[in-house]
Every structure is written in structure tokens, then in C-alpha cells.
C-alpha positions as CSV (number, residue, x, y, z in Angstrom):
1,X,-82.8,-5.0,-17.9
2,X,-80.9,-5.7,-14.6
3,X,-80.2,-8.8,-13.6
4,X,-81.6,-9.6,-10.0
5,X,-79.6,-10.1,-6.9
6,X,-80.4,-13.6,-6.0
7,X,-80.6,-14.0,-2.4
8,X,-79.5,-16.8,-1.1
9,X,-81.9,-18.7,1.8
10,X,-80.4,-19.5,5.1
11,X,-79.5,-23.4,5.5
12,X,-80.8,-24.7,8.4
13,X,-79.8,-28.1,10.1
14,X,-82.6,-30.3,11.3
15,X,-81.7,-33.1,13.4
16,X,-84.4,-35.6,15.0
17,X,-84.8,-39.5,15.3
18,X,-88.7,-38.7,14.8
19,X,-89.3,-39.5,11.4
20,X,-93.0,-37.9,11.4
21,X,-91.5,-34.9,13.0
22,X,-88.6,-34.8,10.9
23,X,-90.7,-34.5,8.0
24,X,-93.3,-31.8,9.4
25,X,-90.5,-29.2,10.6
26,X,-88.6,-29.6,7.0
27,X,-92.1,-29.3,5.3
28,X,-92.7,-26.1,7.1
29,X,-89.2,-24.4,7.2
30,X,-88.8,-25.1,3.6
31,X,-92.6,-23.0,3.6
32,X,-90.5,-20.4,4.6
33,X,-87.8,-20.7,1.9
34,X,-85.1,-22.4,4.1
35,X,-82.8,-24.5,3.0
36,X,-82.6,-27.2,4.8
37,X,-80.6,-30.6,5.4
38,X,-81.7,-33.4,7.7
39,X,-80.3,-35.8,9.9
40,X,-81.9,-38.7,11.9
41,X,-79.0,-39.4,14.8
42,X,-75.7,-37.8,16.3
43,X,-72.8,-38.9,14.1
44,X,-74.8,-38.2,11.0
45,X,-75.4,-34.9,12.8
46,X,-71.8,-33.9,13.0
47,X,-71.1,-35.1,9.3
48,X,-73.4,-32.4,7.5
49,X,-73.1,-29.7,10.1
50,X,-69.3,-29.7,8.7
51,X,-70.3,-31.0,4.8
52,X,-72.7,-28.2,4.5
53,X,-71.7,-25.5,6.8
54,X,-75.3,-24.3,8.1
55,X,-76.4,-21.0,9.5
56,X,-78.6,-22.8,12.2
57,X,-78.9,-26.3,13.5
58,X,-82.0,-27.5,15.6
59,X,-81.2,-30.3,17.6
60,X,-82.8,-32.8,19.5
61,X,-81.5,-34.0,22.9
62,X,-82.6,-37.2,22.6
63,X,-81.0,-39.2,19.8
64,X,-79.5,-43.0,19.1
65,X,-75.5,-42.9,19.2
66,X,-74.5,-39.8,20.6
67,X,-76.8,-38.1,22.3
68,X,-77.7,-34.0,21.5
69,X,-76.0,-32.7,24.5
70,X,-72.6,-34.5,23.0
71,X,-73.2,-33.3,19.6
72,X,-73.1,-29.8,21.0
73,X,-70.4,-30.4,23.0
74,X,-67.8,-31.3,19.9
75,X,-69.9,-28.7,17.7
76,X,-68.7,-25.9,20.5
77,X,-64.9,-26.4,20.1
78,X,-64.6,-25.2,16.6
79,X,-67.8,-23.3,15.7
80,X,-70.6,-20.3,16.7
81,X,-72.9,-21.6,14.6
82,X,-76.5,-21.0,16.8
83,X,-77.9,-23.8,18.0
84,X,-81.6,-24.4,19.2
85,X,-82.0,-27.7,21.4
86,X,-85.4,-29.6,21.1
87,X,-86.1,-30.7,25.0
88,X,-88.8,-33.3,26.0
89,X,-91.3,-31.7,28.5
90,X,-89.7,-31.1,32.4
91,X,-85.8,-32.0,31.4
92,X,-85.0,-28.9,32.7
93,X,-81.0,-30.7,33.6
94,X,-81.0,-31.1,30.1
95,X,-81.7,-27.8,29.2
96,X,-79.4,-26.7,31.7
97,X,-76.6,-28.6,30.8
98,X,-77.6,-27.9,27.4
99,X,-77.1,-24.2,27.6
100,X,-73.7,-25.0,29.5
101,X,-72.3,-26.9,26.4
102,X,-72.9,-23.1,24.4
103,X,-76.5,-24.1,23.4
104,X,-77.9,-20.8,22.0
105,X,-81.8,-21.3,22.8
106,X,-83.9,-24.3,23.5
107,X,-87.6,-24.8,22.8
108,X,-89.5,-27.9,24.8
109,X,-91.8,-30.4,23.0
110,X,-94.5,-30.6,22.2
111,X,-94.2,-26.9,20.7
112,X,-96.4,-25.2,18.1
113,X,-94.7,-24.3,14.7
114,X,-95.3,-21.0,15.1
115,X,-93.6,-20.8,18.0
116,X,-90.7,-22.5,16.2
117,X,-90.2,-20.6,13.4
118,X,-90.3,-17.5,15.4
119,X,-87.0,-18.8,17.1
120,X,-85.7,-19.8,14.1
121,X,-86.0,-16.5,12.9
122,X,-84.3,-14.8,16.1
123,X,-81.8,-16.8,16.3
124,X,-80.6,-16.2,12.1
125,X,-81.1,-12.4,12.6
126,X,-78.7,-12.7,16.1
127,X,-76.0,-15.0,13.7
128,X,-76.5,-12.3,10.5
129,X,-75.8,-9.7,13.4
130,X,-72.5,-11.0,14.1
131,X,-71.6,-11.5,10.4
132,X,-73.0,-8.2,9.2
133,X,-72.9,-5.9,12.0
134,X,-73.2,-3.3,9.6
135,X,-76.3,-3.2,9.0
136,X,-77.4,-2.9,12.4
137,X,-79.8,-0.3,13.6
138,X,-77.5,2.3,15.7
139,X,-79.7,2.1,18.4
140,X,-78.1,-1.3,19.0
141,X,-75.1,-0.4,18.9
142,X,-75.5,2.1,22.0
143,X,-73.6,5.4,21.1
144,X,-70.5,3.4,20.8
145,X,-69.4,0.7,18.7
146,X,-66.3,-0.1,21.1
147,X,-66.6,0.4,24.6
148,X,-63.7,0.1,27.2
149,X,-63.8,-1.2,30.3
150,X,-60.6,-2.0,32.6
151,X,-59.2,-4.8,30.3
152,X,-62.1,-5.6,28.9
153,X,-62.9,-3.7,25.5
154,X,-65.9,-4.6,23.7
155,X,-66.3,-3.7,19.5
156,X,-69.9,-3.7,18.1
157,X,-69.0,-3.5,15.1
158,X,-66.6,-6.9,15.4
159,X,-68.8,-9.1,17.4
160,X,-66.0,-9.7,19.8
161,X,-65.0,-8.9,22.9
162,X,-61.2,-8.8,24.2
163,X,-60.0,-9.0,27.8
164,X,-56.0,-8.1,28.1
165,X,-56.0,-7.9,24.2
166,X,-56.9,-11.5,23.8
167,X,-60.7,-12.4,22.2
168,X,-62.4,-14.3,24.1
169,X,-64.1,-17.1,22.7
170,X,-68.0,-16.7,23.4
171,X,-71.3,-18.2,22.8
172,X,-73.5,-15.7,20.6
173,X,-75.4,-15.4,23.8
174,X,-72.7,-14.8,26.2
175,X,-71.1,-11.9,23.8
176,X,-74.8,-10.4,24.0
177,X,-74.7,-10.8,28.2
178,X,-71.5,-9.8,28.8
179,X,-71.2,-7.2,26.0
180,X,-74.5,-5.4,28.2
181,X,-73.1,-6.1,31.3
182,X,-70.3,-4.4,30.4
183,X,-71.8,-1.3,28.9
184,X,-73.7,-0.9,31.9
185,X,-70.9,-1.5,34.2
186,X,-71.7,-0.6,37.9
187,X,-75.5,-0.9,37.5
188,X,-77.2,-3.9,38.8
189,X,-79.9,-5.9,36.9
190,X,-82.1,-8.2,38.0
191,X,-82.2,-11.9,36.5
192,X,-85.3,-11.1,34.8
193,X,-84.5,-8.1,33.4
194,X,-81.4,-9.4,31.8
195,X,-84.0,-12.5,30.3
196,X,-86.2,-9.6,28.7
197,X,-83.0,-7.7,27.4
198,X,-80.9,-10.6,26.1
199,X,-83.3,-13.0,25.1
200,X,-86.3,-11.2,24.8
201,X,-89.5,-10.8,26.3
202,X,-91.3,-13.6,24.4
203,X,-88.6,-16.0,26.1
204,X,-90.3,-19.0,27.7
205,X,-87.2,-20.5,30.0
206,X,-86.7,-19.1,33.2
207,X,-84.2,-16.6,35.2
208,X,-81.8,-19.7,35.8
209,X,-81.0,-19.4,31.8
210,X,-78.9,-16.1,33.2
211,X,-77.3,-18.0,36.2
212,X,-76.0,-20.4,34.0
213,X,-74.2,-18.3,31.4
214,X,-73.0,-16.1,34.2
215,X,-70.8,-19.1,35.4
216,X,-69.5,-19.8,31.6
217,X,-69.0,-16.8,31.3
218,X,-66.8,-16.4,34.7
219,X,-64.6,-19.5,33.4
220,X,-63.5,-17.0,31.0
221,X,-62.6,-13.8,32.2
222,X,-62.2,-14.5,36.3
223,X,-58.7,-15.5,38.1
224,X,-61.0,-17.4,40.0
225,X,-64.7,-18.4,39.1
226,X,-65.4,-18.8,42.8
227,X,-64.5,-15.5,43.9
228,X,-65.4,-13.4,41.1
229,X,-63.9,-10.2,40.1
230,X,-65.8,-9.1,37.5
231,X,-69.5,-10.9,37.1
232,X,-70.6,-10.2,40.9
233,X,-73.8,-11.3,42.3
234,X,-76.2,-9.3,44.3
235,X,-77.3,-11.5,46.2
236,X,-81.2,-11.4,46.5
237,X,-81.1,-9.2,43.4
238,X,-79.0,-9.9,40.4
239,X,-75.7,-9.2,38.9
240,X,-73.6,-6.3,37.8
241,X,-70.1,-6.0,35.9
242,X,-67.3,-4.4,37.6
243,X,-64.1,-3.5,35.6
């Protein structure tokens, strides 16, 4: 008899001061044959997200010590790992800044578990993209798997993007922006069509999710951010990539 292939569950990374919804989100994920690993406040957060490596981490803004927007903010200097921000109702600064710091998606309380796991499972299949580009469709990968542009050569295949032979280091989102930018260099989108093409049309934040990743994004790859070469804006419209 063959011996079955084991596959192993994706570990996610809870973090919450709520004890009561601590214990409902791990109940449920774990429904859904997650693995997951808790953690009630910021320091303790930082601690397992580099003890137990996780492929997702779900954290709250609000939490004793350091906060989740500093948590992020450390997490971001050495690792991609997806993260999805739990927001109180109408902190949109939060999720602003948030998403600044290299937040992947946020999701604002109260929130239904169905709606949760659903992110939770967007935001693996994005990550098992990037490790296992592979196996994605080729209708994703657009007729090309690397894609030159000026200085700027994207690779499908790599997950990475290089500008002047250097990889630039980029949120999962911000390789997913810019890589379609790039590929559709000339043309002009509208903010809402990029939310529908990058983040998907069941996406619940608003068109200001774009603006802010187009200014990351132009830290990275323009001379000068305030007179951009690259990521223009159309004003009234949207924005389009010019090599």
C-alpha cells in the first residue's frame, strides 16, 4: 500500500488581548484544520511570529505594550509574512497607517467568521503564490512570466520584481500593484478598478487602500516621490505606470 502524503496545515498567528475572542477565532480556524498559535499582547506577538515561523498572522491594533501598528512595523524589516490587521469600527487612520507599515489586508470588528476565514484563505493562497508560483494557473501569469519595462523587469515565476537589476523589497500587495501596473504600462486605471483587480471584488475598504500603496510604492522606485516618474496620477481618474 502507498504511504499517504501528509499535508501539512498552514500555521496561522492569532494575536488579541480579548480573551473571549481569542478563544472563538482559534476554535473556528482550527475547524478548518489550521494550525494555530496565540498570543494575548505585542512583545509576546513578536516572540512566536519568529519561534514558529507562521504562514499568516492576524493582528489586532489595539494591544497592551506595544501596540499592533508597532508590531507590524518591526515584523516588516525582515519578513513577507501576510498580515491581516483587526481594526475597531471608524479607525480608518489606523487602517491607513496600518497598510503603510506593509499590512497586507485589514478586516474591521465586529466582523462575521465567515467573512474572516474567507480572508484568511485569500491571503494563504496570495503567500502559497509567491512560494509556489508554479502551480499557478497561466492565465495569471499573463502570457509572460517576465515582463520588461525600462529598468524595471518583472518575473512571475520569482515573485520579485527588479528595478536597475536590484529586487526591490515589496509588500505581497505592492508586488501584485505594481507587477499590473507594469504590465499594463501606458494604460490608465481607475482607483476602483485596481481595488477589484488587486484585492478583489469582495474587498470591503475603500479606493484610498490604492492611494496609499501608490506612495510606498513610489519610496521605492522614484528619484523623487513628489515628482514621480513612474507611478503617475491622473488626476480626477487614476494612475498609470510609465517606464
Amino acid at each position: 500500500m502507498l504511504e499517504q502524503t501528509k499535508v501539512k496545515a498552514s500555521k496561522v498567528l492569532l494575536v488579541d488581548d480579548d480573551k473571549t475572542l481569542l478563544d472563538v477565532l482559534k476554535y473556528n480556524l482550527e475547524k478548518e484544520r489550521y494550525d494555530v498559535v496565540v498570543a494575548s499582547d505585542g512583545a509576546q506577538a513578536l516572540e512566536l511570529a519568529r519561534a514558529e515561523d507562521p504562514d499568516l498572522i492576524i493582528l489586532d491594533v489595539m494591544l497592551p505594550g506595544l501596540d499592533g501598528l508597532e508590531v507590524c512595523r518591526i515584523l516588516r524589516k525582515d519578513t513577507t509574512v501576510p498580515i491581516l490587521m483587526l481594526t475597531a469600527k471608524g479607525e480608518e487612520v489606523d487602517r491607513v497607517v496600518g497598510l503603510e507599515l506593509g499590512a497586507d489586508d485589514y478586516i474591521t470588528k465586529p466582523f462575521s467568521i465567515r467573512e474572516l476565514l474567507a480572508r484568511v484563505r485569500a491571503s494563504l493562497r496570495r503567500a502559497q503564490f509567491k512560494q509556489h508560483p508554479s502551480n499557478v494557473p497561466a492565465a495569471d501569469v499573463e502570457e509572460s512570466p517576465v515582463v520588461k519595462a525600462g529598468d524595471f523587469q518583472v518575473d512571475v515565476l520569482r515573485h520579485a520584481i527588479f528595478y536597475k537589476g536590484e529586487q526591490l523589497q515589496l509588500s505581497p500587495k505592492e508586488f501584485e500593484l505594481l507587477a499590473f501596473l507594469i504590465r499594463h504600462r501606458g494604460q490608465v486605471f481607475a482607483r476602483e478598478t485596481l481595488v477589484e483587480k488587486i484585492w478583489g471584488y469582495d474587498y470591503e475598504g475603500t479606493a484610498r487602500t490604492v492611494d496609499v500603496h501608490i506612495r510606498s510604492l513610489r519610496t521605492k522606485i522614484e528619484q523623487d516621490p513628489a515628482k514621480p516618474e513612474h507611478l503617475i496620477t491622473v488626476h480626477g481618474f487614476g494612475y498609470k505606470f510609465e517606464a
